[in-house]
C-alpha positions as CSV (number, residue, x, y, z in Angstrom):
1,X,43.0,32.8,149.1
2,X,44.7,36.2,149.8
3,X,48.4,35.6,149.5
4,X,50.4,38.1,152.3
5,X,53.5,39.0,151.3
6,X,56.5,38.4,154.1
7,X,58.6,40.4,155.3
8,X,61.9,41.2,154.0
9,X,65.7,41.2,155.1
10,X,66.0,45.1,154.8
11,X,62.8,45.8,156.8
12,X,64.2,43.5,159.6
13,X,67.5,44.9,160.2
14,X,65.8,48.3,159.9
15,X,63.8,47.1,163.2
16,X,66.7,45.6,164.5
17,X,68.7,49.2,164.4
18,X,65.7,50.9,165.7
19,X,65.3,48.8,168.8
20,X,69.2,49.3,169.1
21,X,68.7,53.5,168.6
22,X,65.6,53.4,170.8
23,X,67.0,51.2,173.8
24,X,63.6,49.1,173.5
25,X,65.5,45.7,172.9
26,X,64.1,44.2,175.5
27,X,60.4,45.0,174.4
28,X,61.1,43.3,171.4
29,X,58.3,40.6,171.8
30,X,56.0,42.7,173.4
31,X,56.6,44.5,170.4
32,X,56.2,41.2,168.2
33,X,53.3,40.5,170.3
34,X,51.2,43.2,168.9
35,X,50.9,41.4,165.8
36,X,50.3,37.7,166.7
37,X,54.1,36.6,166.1
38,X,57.1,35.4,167.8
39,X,59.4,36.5,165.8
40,X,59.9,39.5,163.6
41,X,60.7,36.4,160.1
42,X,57.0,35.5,161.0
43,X,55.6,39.0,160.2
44,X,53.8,40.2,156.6
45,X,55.5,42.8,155.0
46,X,52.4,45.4,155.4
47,X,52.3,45.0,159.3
48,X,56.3,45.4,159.8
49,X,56.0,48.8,157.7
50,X,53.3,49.7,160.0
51,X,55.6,49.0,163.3
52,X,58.8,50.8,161.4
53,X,56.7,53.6,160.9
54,X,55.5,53.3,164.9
55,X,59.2,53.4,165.6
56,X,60.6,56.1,163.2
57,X,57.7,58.1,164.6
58,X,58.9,57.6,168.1
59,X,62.7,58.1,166.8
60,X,62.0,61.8,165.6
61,X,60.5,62.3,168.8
62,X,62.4,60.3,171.1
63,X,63.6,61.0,174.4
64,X,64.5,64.4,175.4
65,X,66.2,64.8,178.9
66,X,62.3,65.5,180.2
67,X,61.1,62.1,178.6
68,X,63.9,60.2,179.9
69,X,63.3,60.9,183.5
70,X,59.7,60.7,183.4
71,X,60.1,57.1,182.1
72,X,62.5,56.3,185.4
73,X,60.5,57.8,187.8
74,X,57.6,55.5,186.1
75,X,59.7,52.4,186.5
76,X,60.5,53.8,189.7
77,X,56.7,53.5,191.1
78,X,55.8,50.2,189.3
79,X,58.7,48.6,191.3
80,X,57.6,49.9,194.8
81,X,54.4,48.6,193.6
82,X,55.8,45.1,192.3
83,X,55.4,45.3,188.9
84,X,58.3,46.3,187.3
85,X,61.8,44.4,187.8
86,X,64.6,45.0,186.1
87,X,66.1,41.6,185.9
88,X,63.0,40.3,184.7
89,X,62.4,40.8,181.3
90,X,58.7,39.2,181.9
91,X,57.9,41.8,184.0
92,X,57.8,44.5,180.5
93,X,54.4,42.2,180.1
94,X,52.9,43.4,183.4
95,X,53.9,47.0,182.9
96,X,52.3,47.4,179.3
97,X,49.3,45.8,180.4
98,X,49.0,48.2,182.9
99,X,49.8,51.0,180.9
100,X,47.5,49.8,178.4
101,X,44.6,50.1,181.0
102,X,42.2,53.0,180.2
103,X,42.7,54.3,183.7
104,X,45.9,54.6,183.2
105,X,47.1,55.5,180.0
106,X,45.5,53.4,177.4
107,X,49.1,53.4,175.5
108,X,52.4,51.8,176.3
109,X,55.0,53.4,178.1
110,X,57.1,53.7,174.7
111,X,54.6,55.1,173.0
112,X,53.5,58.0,175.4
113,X,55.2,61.7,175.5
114,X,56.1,63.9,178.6
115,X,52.5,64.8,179.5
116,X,51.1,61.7,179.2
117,X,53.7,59.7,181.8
118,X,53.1,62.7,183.7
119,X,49.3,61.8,184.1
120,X,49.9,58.5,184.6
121,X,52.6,58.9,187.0
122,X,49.9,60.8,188.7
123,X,47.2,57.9,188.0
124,X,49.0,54.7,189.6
125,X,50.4,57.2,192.8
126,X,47.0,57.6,193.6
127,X,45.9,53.9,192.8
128,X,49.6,53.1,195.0
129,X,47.7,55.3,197.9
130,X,44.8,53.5,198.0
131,X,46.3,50.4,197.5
132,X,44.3,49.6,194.6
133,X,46.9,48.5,191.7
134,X,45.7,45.2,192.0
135,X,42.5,45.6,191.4
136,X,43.0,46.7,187.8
């Protein structure tokens, strides 16, 4: 039997400080969700090095002024469209599985880049014109 190797203090207050940086808190266990766990003590060493590295990824890349309002005018639509509110933190499940959805994105709002929230802004406008977001 394999023995998996658990995470360690350092690793998790480097993801705590990069939720903090990143302003993605409140994805936290969609985050954790990823992987099976409810909490970031429950995770092997190997797969929190992998979401660091997911994380410092989007940190060197993260949010330029273009980024930033793509993301609102996302949140924007999926709350005319009633899946997005911001007093409900459950609601962060809805909008990644959306996102998530090959005919939208295929990739969580974090994770995309200008052009991509672009697209997909463009994607669920037309699914919100023909009323057909809840098919999905």
């Amino acid at each position: 039997m394999i023995e998996m190797e658990m995470v360690s203090q350092a690793q998790i207050k480097q993801f705590y400080v990069l939720l903090g940086k990143l302003k993605l808190k409140e994805q936290k266990e969609s985050l954790l969700s990823g992987y099976n766990v409810k909490s970031s003590k429950d995770m092997t060493a190997a797969d929190m090095k992998q979401l660091l590295g997911r994380l410092l990824k989007m940190q060197e890349t993260e949010t330029t002024s273009g980024l930033r309002k793509q993301r609102s005018i996302m949140l924007a639509l999926l709350t005319d469209v009633g899946i997005y509110n911001s007093s409900d933190k459950d609601s962060w499940s809805a909008v990644n599985a959306l996102m998530l959805n090959p005919r939208i994105s295929g990739k969580v709002m974090y994770e995309m880049d200008e052009a991509g929230l672009k697209d997909a802004i463009l994607r669920v406008r037309a699914m919100k014109s023909k009323q057909s977001i809840g098919q999905l």
